[in-house]
C-alpha positions in Angstrom: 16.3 43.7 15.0 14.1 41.2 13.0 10.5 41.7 13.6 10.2 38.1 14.4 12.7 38.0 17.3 11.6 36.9 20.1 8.4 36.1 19.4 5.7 33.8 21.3 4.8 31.0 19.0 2.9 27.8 19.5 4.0 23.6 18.6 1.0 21.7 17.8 0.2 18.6 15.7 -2.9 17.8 14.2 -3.0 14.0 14.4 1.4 14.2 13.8 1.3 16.8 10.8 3.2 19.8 12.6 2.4 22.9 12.8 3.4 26.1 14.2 1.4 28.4 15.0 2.5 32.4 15.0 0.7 35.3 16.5 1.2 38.8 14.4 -2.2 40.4 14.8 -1.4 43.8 15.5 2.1 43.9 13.9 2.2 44.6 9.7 5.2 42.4 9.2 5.0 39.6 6.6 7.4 36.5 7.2 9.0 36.0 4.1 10.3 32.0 2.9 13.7 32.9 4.0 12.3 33.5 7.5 9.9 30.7 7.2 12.8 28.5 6.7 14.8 29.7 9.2 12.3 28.7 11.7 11.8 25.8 10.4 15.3 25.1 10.3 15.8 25.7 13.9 16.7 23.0 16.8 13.5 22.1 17.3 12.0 24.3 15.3 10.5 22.1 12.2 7.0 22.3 10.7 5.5 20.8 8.3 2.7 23.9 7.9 3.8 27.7 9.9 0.1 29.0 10.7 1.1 33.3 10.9 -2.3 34.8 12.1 -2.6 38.6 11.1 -5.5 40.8 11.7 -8.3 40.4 9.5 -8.9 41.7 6.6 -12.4 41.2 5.9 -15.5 42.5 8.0 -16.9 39.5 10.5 -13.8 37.6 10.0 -11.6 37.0 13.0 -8.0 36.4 11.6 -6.3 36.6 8.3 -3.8 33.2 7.9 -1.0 32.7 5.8 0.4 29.5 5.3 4.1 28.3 5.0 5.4 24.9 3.7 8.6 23.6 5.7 10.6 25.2 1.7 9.1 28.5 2.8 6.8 28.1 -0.5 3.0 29.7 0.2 0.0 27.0 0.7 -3.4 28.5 0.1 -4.8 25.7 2.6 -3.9 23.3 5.4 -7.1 21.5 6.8 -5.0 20.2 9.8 -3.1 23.8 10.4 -6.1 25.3 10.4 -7.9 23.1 13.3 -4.9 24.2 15.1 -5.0 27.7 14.7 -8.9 27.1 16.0 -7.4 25.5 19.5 -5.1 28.6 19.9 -7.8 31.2 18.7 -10.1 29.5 21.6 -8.1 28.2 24.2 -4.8 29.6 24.5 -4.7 32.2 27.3 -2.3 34.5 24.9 -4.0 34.0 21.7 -7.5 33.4 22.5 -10.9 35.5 22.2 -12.4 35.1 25.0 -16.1 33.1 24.7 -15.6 32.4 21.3 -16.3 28.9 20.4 -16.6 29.3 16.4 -14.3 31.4 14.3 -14.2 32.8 10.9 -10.8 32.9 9.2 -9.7 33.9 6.0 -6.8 32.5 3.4 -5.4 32.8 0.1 -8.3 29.9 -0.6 -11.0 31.9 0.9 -13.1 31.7 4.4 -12.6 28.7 6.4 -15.5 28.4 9.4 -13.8 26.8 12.1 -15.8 25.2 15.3 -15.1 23.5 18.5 -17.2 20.1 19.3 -14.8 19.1 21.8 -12.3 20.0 23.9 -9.7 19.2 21.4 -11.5 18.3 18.3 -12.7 20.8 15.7 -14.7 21.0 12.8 -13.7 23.4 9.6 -15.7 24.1 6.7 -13.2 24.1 3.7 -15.5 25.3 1.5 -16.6 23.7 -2.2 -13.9 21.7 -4.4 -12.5 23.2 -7.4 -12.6 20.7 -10.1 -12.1 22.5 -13.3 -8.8 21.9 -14.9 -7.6 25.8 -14.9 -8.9 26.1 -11.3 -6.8 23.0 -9.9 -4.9 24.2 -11.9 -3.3 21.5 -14.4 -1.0 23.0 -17.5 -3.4 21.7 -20.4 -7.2 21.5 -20.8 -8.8 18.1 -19.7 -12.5 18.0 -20.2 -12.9 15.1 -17.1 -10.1 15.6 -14.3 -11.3 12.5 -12.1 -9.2 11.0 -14.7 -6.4 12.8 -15.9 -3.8 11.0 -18.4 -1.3 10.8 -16.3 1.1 7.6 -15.5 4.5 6.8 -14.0 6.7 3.8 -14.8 6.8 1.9 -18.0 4.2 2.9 -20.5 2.8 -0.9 -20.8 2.9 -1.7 -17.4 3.1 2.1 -14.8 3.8 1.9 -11.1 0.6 4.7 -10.7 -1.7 6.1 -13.2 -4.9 7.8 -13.9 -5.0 10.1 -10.8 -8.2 12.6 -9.9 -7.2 16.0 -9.7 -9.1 18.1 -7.5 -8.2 21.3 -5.7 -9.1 22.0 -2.2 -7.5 25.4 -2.6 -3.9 23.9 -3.0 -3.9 21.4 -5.8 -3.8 17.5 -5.5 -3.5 14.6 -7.1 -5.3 11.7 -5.6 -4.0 7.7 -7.1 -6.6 5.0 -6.2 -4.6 1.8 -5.2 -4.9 -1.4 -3.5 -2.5 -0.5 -0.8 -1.1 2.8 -0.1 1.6 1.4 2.2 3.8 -0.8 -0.6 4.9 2.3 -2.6 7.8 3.8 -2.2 6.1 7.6 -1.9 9.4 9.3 -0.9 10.7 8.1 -4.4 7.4 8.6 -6.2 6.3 12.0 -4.7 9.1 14.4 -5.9 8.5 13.5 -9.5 4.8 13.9 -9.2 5.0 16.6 -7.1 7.0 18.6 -10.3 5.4 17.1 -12.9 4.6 19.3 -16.0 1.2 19.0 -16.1 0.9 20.6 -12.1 2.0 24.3 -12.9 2.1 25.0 -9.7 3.2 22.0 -8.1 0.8 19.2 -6.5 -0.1 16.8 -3.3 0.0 13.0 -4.0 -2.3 11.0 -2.7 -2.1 7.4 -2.5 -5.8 6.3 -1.7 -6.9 3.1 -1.2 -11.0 2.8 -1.2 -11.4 -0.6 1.9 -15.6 0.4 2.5 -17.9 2.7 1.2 -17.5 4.8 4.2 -13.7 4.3 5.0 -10.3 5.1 3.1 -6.9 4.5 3.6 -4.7 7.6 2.4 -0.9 8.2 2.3 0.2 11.6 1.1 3.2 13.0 -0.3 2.9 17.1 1.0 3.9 19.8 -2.0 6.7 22.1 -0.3 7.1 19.4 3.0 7.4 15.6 1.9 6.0 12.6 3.4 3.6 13.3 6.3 1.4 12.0 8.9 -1.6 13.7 8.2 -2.9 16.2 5.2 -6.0 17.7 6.3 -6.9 19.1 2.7 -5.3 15.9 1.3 -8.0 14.0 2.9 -10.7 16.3 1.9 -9.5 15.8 -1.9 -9.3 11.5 -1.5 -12.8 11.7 -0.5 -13.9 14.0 -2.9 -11.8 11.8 -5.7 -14.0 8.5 -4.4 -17.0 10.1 -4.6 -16.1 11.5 -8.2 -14.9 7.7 -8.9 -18.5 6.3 -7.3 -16.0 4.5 -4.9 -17.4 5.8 -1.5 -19.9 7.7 -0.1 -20.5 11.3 0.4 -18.9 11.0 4.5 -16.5 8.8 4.9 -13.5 8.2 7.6 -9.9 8.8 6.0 -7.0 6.8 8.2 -3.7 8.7 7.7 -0.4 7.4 9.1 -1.4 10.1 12.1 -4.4 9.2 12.7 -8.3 9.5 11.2 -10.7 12.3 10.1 -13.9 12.7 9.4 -14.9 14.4 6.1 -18.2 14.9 4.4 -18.9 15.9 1.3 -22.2 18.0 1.6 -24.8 17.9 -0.7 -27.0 20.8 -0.2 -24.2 23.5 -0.8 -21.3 21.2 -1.8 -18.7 22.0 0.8 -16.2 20.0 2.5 -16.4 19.4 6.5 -12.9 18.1 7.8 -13.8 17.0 12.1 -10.1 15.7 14.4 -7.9 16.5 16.8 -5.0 18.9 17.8 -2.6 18.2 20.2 -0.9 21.3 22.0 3.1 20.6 22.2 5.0 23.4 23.9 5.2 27.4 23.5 8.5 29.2 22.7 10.2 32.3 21.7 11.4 32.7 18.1 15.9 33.3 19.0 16.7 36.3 17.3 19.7 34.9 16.3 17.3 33.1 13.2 17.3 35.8 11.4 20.9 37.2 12.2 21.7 36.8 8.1 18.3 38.0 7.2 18.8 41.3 8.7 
């Protein structure tokens, strides 16, 4: 039988980006994309980010995460996933540690500090930007990626252009505009999303700076589409505004979902993301899944 059958697994949102979060601490099983999108293919089952906690792998860390885009592709970061794997790590009765109010966990992109301030509201450290163009990374040298030659549409009149690039562990692409709303982002996204110059893919951002301490943000998720909420994409609009001198260093970000907080800190240059999870329902992974998979 699959190693995943049956297995407890938690629905959550963070402010309507879904997530599901999986418990395999203890176990040395690896969900592969197949498996990733079998889940997420289920009744019921669909994610936009699959949060698989393993045991840790660093000393004073308390989990090891991967992270799973609905296409089963790997995502070294998911600001929203993450705040969810924080509620479950601290308040679920089957997942918890016990007393812990602040966690270390670890990802492809590094450690990720993770603490309550509220019953359901959380704070994660995502750690400094990476704005070099081989660490983002982009497929040709550019010496200033806040502005990137980059365009879409007719060459004397393009629908976007001129995005900032700036990774946040997973790469995005972040378009100032007036409005985010009047694009037509499931159109635009898949061609940016595979564009050339993104080697391994990118999140589009569609940011519009309305006060120095408030944007508006729309993003088009690499491996999931449209969503309500990007945690990390939200990190990267604020860091593109300050790049652009278009906002300051905090600033609320309004997504579809909902808002976040995120602050761009000076003395040490990390990224704080502070919102909400919402807890959905628990299940048990059918076995039937991964009938195919073997």
């Amino acid at each position: 039988m699959n190693a995943l059958a049956n297995r407890r697994f938690l629905a959550m949102n963070g402010l309507g980006n879904e997530i599901t979060v999986l418990d395999l601490r203890g176990s040395r099983h690896v969900v592969s994309a197949a498996e990733a999108r079998a889940i997420a293919a289920a009744p019921g089952g669909h994610f936009d980010q699959l949060m698989v906690l393993h045991d840790p792998r660093t000393d004073g860390t308390d989990a090891y995460v991967r992270i799973y885009n609905t296409d089963g592709s790997a995502a070294g970061a998911c600001g929203n996933g993450t705040r969810c794997v924080a509620w479950a790590m601290t308040a679920d009765s089957a997942m918890a540690i016990p007393g812990r109010e602040r966690l270390l966990l670890e990802t492809k992109a590094g450690l990720l500090p993770a603490t309550r301030e509220a019953d359901l509201v959380f704070t994660v450290d995502m750690g400094a930007p990476r704005l070099a163009w081989d660490e983002i990374p982009l497929a040709e040298p550019f010496a200033d990626t806040s502005r990137i030659e980059l365009q879409i549409g007719p060459i004397d009149d393009p629908v976007l252009h001129t995005p900032c690039c700036v990774s946040m562990g997973n790469p995005h692409a972040v378009f100032f505009v007036d409005d985010p709303y009047r694009f037509n982002l499931a159109q635009i996204g898949p061609l940016l999303e595979n564009h050339p110059i993104f080697p391994d893919r990118a999140n589009i951002g569609l940011a519009a700076v309305t006060a120095p301490d408030h944007i508006e943000l729309r993003v088009w998720e690499r491996g999931a589409g449209i969503t309500q909420a990007c945690g990390s994409g939200a990190c990267a609009a604020l860091v593109a505004a300050v790049r652009r001198e278009l906002s300051d260093r905090k600033a609320t970000v309004s997504l579809p979902g909902g808002d976040l907080v995120i602050a761009w800190r000076e003395s040490d240059g990390h990224v704080l993301m502070t919102g909400p999870v919402t807890f959905e329902r628990e299940g048990r992974l059918d076995p039937a899944l991964f009938g195919a998979l073997g």
